[in-house]
C-alpha positions in Angstrom: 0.0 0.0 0.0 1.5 3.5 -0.9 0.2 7.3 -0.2 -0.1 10.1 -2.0 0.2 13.1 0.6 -1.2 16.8 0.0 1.4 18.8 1.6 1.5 22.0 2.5 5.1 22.8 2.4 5.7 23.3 5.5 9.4 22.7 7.2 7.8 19.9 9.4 5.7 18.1 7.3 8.7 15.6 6.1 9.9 14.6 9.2 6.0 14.0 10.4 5.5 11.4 7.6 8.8 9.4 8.3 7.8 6.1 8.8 4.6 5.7 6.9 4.4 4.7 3.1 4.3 8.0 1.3 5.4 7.7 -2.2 5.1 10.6 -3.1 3.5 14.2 -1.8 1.2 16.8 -4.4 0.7 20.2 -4.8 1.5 23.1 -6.9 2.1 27.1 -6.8 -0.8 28.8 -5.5 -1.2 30.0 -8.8 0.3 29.7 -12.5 -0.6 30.0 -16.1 -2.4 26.4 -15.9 -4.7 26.5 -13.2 -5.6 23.8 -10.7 -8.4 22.5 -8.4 -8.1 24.6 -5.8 -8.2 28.7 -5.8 -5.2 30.4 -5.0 -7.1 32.3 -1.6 -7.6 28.8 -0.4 -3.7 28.2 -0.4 -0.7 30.5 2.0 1.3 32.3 -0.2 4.8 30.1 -1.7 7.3 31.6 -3.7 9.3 29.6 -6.7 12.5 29.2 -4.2 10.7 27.4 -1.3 8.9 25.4 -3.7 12.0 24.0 -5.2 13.5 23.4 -1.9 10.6 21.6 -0.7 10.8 19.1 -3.7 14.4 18.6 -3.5 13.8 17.9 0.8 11.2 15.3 -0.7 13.7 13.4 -3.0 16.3 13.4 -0.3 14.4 11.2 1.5 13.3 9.5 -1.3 9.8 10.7 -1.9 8.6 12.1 -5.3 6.4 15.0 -5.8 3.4 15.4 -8.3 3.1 19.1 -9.7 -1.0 19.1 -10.5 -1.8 21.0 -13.6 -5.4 19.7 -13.4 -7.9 22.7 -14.2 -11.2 21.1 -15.6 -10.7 24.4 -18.4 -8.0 26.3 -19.2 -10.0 28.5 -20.9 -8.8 28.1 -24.5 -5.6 29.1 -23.3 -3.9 25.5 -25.1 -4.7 26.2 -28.5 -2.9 29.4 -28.6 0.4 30.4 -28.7 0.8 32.5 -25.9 -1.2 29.2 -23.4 1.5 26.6 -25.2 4.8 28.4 -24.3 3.2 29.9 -20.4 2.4 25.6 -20.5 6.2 25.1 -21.3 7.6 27.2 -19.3 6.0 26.2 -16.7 6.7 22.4 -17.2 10.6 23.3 -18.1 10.6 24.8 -14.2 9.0 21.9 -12.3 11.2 19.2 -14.6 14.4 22.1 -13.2 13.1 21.5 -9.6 12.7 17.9 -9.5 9.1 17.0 -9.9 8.7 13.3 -10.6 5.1 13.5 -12.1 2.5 15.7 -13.4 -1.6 15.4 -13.1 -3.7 16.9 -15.7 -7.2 16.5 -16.8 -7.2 17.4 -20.1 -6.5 15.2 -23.2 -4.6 17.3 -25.0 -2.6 17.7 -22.1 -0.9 14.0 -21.9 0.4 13.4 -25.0 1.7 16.8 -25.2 3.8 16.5 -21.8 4.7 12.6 -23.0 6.3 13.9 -25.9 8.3 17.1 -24.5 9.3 15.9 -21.3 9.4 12.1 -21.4 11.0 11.8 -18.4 7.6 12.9 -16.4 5.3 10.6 -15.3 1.5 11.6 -16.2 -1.1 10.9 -14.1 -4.9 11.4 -14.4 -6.9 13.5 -11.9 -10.0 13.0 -10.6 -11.3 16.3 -12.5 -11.3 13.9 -15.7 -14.1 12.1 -14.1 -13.0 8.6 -15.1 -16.2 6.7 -14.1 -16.2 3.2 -15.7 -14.4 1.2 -18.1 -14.5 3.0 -21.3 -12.8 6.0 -19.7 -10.5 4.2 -18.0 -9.4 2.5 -21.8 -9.1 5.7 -23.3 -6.2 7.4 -20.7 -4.4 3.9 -20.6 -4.2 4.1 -24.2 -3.1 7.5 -24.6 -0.6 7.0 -22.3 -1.5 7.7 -19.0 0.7 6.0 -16.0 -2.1 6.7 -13.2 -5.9 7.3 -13.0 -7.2 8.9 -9.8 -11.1 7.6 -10.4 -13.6 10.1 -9.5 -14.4 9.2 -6.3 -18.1 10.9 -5.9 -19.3 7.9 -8.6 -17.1 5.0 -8.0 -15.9 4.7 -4.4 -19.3 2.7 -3.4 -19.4 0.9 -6.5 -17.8 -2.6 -6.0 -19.0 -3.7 -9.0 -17.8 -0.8 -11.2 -14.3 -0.6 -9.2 -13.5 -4.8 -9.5 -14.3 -3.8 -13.9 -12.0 -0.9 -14.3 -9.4 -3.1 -12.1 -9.8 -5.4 -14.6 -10.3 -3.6 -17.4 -6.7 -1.7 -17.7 -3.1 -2.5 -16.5 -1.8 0.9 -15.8 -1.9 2.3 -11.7 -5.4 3.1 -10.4 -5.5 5.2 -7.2 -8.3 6.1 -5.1 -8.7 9.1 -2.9 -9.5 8.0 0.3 -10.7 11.1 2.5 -12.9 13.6 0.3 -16.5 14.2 1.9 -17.9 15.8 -1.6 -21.6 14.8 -1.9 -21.6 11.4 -3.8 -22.8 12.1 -7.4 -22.5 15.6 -6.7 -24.5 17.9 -9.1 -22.5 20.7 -8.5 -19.1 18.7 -9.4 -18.6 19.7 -12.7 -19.5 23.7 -12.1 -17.0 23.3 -8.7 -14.1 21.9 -10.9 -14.5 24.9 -13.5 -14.7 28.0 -10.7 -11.9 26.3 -8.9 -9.7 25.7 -12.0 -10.1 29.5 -13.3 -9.8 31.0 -9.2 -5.7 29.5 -9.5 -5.1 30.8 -12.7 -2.8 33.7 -13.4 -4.1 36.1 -15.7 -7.6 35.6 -15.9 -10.4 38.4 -15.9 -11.7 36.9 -12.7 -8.0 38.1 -10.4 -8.7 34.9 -8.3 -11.8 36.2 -7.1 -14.3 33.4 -6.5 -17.4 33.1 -4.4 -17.4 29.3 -3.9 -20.9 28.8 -4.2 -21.1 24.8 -4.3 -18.9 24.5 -2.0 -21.6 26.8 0.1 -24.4 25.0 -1.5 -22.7 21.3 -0.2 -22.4 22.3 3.6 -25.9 23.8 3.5 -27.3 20.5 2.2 -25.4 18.4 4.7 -26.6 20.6 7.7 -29.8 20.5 6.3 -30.1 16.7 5.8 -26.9 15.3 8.0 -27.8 11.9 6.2 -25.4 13.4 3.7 -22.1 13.1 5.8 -22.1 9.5 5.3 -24.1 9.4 1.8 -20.5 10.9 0.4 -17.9 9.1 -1.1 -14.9 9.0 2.1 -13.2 5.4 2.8 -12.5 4.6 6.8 -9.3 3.9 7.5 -10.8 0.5 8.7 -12.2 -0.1 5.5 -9.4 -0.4 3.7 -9.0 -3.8 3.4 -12.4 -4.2 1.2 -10.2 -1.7 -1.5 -6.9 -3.6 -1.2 -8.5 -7.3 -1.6 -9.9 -5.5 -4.9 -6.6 -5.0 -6.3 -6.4 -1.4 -5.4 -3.2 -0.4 -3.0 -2.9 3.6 -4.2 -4.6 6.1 -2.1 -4.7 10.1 -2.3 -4.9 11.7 1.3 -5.9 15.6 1.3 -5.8 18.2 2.1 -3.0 20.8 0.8 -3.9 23.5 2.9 -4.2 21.6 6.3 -1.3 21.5 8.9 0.4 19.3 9.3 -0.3 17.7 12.5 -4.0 17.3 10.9 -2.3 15.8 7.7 0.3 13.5 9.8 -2.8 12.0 11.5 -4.4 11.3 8.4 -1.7 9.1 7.6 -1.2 7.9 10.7 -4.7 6.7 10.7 -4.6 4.9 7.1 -1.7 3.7 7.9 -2.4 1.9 11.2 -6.0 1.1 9.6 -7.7 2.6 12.4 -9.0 5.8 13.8 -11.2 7.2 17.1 -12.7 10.4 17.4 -14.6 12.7 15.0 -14.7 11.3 11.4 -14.4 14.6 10.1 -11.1 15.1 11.6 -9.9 13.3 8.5 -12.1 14.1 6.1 -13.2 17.8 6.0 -10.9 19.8 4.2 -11.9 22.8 6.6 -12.2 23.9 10.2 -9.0 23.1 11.5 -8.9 23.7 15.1 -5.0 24.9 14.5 -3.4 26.9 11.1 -0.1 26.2 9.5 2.6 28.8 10.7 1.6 30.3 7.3 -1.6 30.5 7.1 -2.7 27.2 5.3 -6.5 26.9 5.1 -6.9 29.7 7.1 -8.0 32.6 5.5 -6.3 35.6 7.6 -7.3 39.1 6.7 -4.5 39.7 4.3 -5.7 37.1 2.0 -9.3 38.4 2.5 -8.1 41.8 1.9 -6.6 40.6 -1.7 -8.9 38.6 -2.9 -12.0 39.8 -2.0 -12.0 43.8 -1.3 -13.0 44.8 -4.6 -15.8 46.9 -4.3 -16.1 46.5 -8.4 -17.1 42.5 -7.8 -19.7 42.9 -5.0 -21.3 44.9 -2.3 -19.9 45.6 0.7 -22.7 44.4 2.7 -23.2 41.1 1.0 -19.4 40.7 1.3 -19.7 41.0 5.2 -22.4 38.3 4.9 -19.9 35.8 3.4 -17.4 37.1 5.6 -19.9 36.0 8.7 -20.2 32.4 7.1 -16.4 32.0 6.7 -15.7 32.6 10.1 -18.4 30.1 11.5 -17.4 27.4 8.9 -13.9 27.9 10.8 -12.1 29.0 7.9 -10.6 32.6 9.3 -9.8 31.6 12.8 -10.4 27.8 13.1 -13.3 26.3 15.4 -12.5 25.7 18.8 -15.3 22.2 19.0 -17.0 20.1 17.0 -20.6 21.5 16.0 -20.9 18.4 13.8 -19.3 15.1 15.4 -19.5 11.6 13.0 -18.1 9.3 15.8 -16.1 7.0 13.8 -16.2 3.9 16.3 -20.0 4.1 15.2 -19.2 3.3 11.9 -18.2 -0.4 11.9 -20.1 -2.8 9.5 -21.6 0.8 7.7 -19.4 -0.2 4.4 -20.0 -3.9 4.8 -24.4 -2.8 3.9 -23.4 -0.3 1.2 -22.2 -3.7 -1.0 -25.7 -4.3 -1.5 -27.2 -1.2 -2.2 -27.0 0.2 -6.4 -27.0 3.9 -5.1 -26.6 4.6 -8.7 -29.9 3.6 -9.5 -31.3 4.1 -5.7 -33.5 6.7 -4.5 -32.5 7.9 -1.0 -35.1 9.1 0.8 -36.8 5.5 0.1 -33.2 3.7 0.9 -32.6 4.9 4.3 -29.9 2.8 5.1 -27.7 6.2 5.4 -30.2 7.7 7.3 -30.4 5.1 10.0 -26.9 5.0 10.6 -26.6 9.1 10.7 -29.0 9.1 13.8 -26.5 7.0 15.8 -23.5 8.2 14.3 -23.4 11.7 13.5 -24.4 14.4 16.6 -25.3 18.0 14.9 -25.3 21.0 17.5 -29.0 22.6 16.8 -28.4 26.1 17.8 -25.2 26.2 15.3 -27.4 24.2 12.8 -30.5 26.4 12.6 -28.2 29.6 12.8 -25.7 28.4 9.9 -28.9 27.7 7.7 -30.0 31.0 8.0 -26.7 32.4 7.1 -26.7 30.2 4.0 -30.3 31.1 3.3 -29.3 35.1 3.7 -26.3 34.3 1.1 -28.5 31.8 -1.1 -31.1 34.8 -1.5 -28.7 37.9 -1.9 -27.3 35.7 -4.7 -30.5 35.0 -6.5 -32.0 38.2 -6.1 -29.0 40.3 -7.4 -28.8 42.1 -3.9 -25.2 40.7 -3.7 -23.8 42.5 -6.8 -26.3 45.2 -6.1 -28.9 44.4 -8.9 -31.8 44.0 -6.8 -34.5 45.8 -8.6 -32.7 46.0 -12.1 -34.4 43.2 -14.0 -35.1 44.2 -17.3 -32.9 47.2 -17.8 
């Protein structure tokens, strides 16, 4: 079994994962001509020198790093000639540095890295949504040495999950500890905003109101059943991956510290974790930042990205503001308002065999639901006050009010 680790380039995240099977860590600048799947204001500021020190640490102790150039869109950019030399630049300095591997999502990417640098590897992100078989095919034979599969469709699907194993010969790897909502609607909007929020030089600045992100912890608190319909594996549950033939896994997140990512691995490693689920698998509300920031977003960042009276009002910006600090992501939470007690949880994969989710309706299912009300606790003064924060958001959005256009239809 070997790990692929989101790091966060910190000075003691190395030494934390010495001892456990890392093969390699992932990440990239917090922003370049590419693009990637998360916005630069989710990620502390990293210049081009501590980047290349960081990879070069990683070698040393023989671990490779993955450079993700994974935007779902690159808006055109690739089929001009300004996009194709930023794109070769860009891989000439990671190649320089010492990167072992690159992820993309686009097609035209692959071959195009395969035949300029040769000595990458390429592997296939999860933003290319390989699903099922015929996908799978196509990246093996254009080249690909890795699919991450898209976990939100095909980390409940045994069936699906023993095909592809069997369908191609290349590495498959599974992320183990994302929480999106399975079959998330809002995926293929998420990947897009994200992918143009981390790109340098785009209209947008890295200004981004993450609306499905907003959207997927409104529906959560609002039905808690859909902490566990998502698409995470348990540490303990493992074992029913690996007897599949799978022994790659992806552990986020990149802007976590590091004693929250060193206990992620920790707990795949060891195959077993107490405490709050969401410890490991929500890629907010650390109780503790990085010494730089990490997924906190302190008021430098905020000033940045989102003081531009041009993008929205000031009042609706103080709204989102408001919601950022209770989802923990300015100052960190201090407790759990939402607690999925993981020692709860055993036998909850071994039911989910039997179920075609795919094909399943889930308010007449309820198997998800019956094992939320003993395993996940949701504090109902935080719940009914978030919900009307989201609601307050939700409407200033759809009304205009946010980008002050209330009362302007039809002009």
């Amino acid at each position: 079994m070997k790990f692929s680790v989101a790091t966060n380039f910190e000075a003691d995240l190395l030494p934390a994962l010495e001892g456990y099977p890392v093969a390699e860590l992932f990440g990239k600048l917090p922003s370049d001509s590419i693009g990637g799947g998360r916005a630069s204001f989710m990620l502390a500021p990293l210049s081009k020198a501590r980047f290349r020190a960081h990879v070069q640490d990683a070698a040393r102790r023989g671990i490779g790093f993955n450079y993700l150039l994974n935007p779902a869109c690159m808006d055109n950019r690739e089929f001009v000639r300004k996009g194709q030399a930023e794109l070769e630049r860009l891989l000439c300095f990671v190649e320089e540095c010492g990167v072992t591997s690159v992820t993309v999502s686009l097609p035209l990417l692959l071959p195009i890295i395969k035949k300029r640098h040769p000595r990458l590897k390429v592997r296939v992100g999860v933003y290319a949504r390989v699903d099922c078989v015929a996908k799978a095919k196509f990246w093996e034979e254009l080249g690909a040495d890795c699919i991450t599969l898209e976990s939100i469709a095909i980390n409940r699907d045994f069936t699906m999950l023993r095909s592809i194993r069997q369908a191609v010969g290349l590495e498959l790897q599974l992320i183990a500890n994302s929480n999106c909502l399975i079959f998330c609607p809002l995926s293929g909007q998420h990947m897009v905003n994200l992918s143009h929020a981390s790109q340098r030089g785009h209209a947008s600045r890295g200004f981004m109101i993450d609306y499905c992100a907003l959207r997927c912890s409104a529906l959560k608190l609002a039905e808690p059943s859909h902490y566990l319909r998502s698409e995470f594996i348990r540490p303990e549950d493992l074992k029913a991956y690996t007897d599949l033939g799978f022994d790659s896994f992806k552990i986020l997140e990149r802007g976590a510290p590091t004693a929250v990512l060193a206990r992620r691995v920790r707990a795949y490693a060891e195959g077993r974790f107490d405490g709050n689920l969401l410890d490991l698998i929500q890629p907010y509300g650390y109780k503790k930042s990085s010494p730089r920031g990490g997924a906190l977003l302190d008021i430098r960042r905020f000033a940045k990205f989102f003081f531009r009276p041009m993008a929205v009002r000031q009042t609706g910006l103080l709204r989102l503001k408001r919601l950022a600090e209770k989802r923990g992501l300015v100052a960190g939470l201090e407790w759990d308002p939402v607690f999925i007690d993981n020692s709860f949880l055993d036998g909850f994969l071994d039911g989910m065999r039997e179920i075609d989710c795919r094909n399943s309706d889930c308010s007449r299912c309820g198997y998800c639901e019956h094992w939320t009300r003993q395993a996940v606790r949701v504090d109902e003064g935080y719940r009914r006050e978030m919900l009307q924060l989201y609601q307050e958001a939700f409407d200033d959005m759809y009304s205009g009010a946010l980008w002050g256009m209330a009362g302007r239809r039809g002009e």
